[in-house]
C-alpha positions in Angstrom: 5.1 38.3 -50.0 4.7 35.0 -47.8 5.9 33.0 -50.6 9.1 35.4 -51.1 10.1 35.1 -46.9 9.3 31.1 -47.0 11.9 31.0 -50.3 14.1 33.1 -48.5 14.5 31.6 -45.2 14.8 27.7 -46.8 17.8 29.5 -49.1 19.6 30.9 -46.2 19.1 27.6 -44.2 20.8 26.1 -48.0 23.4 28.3 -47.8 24.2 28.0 -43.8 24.0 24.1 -43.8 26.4 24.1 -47.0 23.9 23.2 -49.3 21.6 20.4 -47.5 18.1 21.6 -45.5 18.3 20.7 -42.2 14.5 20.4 -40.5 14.0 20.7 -37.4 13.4 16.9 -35.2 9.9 17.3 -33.7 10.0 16.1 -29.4 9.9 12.7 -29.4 8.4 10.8 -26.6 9.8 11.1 -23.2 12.3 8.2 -22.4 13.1 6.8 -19.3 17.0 7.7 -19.4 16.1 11.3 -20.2 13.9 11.6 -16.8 13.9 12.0 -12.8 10.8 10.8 -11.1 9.5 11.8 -7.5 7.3 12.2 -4.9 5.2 15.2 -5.2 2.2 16.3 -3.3 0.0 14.5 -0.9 -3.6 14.1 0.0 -6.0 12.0 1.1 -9.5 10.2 1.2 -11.7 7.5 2.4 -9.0 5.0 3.0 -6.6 5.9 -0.1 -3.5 8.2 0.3 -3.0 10.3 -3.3 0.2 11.0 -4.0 1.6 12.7 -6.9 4.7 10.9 -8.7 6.4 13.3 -10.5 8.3 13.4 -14.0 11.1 15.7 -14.7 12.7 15.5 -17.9 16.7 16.1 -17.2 17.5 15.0 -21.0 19.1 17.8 -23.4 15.8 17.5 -25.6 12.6 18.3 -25.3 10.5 15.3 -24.9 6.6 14.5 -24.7 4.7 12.5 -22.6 0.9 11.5 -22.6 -1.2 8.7 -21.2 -1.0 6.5 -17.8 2.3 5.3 -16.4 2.1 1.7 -14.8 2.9 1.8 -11.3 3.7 -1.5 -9.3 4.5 -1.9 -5.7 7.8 -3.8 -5.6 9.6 -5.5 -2.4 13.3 -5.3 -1.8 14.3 -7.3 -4.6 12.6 -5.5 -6.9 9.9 -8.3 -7.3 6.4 -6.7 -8.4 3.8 -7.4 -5.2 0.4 -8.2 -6.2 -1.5 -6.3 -8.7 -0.6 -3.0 -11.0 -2.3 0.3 -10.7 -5.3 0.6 -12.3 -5.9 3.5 -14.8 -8.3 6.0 -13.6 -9.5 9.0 -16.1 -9.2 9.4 -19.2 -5.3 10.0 -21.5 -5.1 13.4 -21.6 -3.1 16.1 -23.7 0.1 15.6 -24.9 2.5 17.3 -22.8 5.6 18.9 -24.5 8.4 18.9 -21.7 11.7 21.1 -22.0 14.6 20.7 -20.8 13.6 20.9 -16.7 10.1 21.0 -17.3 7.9 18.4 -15.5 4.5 16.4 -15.6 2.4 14.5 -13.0 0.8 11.2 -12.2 -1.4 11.2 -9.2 -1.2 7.8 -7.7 -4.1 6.8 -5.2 -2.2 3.8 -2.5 -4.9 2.5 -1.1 -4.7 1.3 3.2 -4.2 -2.3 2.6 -5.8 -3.1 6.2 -9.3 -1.7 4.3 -9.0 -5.8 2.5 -9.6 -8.9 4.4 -6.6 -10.1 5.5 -7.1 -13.6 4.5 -7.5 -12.2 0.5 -4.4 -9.4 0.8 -1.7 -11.2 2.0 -0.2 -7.8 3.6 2.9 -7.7 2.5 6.0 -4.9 3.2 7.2 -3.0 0.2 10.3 -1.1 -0.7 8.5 0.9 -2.8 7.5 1.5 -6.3 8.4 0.7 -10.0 7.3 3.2 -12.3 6.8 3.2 -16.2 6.5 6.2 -17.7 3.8 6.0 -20.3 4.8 4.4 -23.7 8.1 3.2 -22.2 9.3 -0.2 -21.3 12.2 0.8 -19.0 11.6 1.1 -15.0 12.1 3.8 -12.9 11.7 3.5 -9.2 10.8 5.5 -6.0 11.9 4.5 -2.7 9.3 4.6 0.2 12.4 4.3 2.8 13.0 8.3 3.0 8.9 9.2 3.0 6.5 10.3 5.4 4.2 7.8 4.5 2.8 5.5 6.9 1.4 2.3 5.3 4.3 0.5 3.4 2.7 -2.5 2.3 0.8 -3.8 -0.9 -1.5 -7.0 -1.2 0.2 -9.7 -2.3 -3.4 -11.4 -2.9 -5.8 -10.9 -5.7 -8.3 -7.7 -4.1 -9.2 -6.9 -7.2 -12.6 -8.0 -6.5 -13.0 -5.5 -3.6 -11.2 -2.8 -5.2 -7.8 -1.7 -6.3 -4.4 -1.2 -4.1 -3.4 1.1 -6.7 -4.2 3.7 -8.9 -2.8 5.8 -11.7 -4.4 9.1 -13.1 -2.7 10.2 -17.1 -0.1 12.9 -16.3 -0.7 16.4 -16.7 1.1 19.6 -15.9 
């Protein structure tokens, strides 16, 4: 009986399509054009303000994302200041997003007055450029319309005190 419905429903796609099967695309990764990103929740801890950057997909496909983005603070050129986010966690699932659906990153920004001043280089940012994972296009997030209170990266190396940024795998 299984057999007899499969056989039927690829002859009535034949006969609908005018004689050529038509499968189905599977999602196909989430692409920078096909998303909005923004600022989600907030929290903090010991020094480090978490906030959650947030990807909606606005594409007429469903998409899927899974892994880290890469998160840079950038100045008002757009020029990357001092060191990308560093994973934290492991990849995650594979998250299928509809049409309007959306995933999170949550991003740790660490108080760049925790790092010796001589190492940081304190420098103002503009805000942030954001890669969604497996994507090579930018998307950015400007920290001129937010609530928060320390906008400024390390142009230094503090990598060996720690991390100015982080980047958790995006989940739902």
């Amino acid at each position: 009986m299984r057999r007899f419905v499969a056989t039927a429903a690829v002859i009535a796609a034949v006969f609908v399509t005018g004689g050529t099967a038509v499968a189905q695309p599977e999602a196909g990764p989430c692409r920078s054009a096909d998303l909005t990103i923004g600022f989600g929740r907030e929290g903090g801890a010991a020094g480090t303000v978490y906030r959650e950057v947030v990807f909606t997909n606005r594409g007429l496909r469903t998409c899927v994302l899974r892994g880290f983005p890469g998160v840079s603070y950038v100045d008002a050129n757009g020029d990357q200041v001092g060191a990308a986010a560093v994973r934290v966690g492991d990849r995650g699932p594979l998250l299928t997003l509809p049409h309007g659906a959306a995933a999170r990153s949550d991003v740790g920004f660490a108080q760049v007055d925790n790092f010796d001043p001589d190492v940081c280089r304190k420098t103002p940012v503009w805000g942030i450029r954001v890669f969604p994972p497996d994507e090579t296009v930018p998307l950015y997030l400007s920290f001129l319309d937010q609530p928060m209170t320390d906008q400024f990266g390390c142009a230094g190396d503090v990598s060996p005190y720690g991390s100015q940024l982080t980047a958790a795998s995006v989940r739902s």
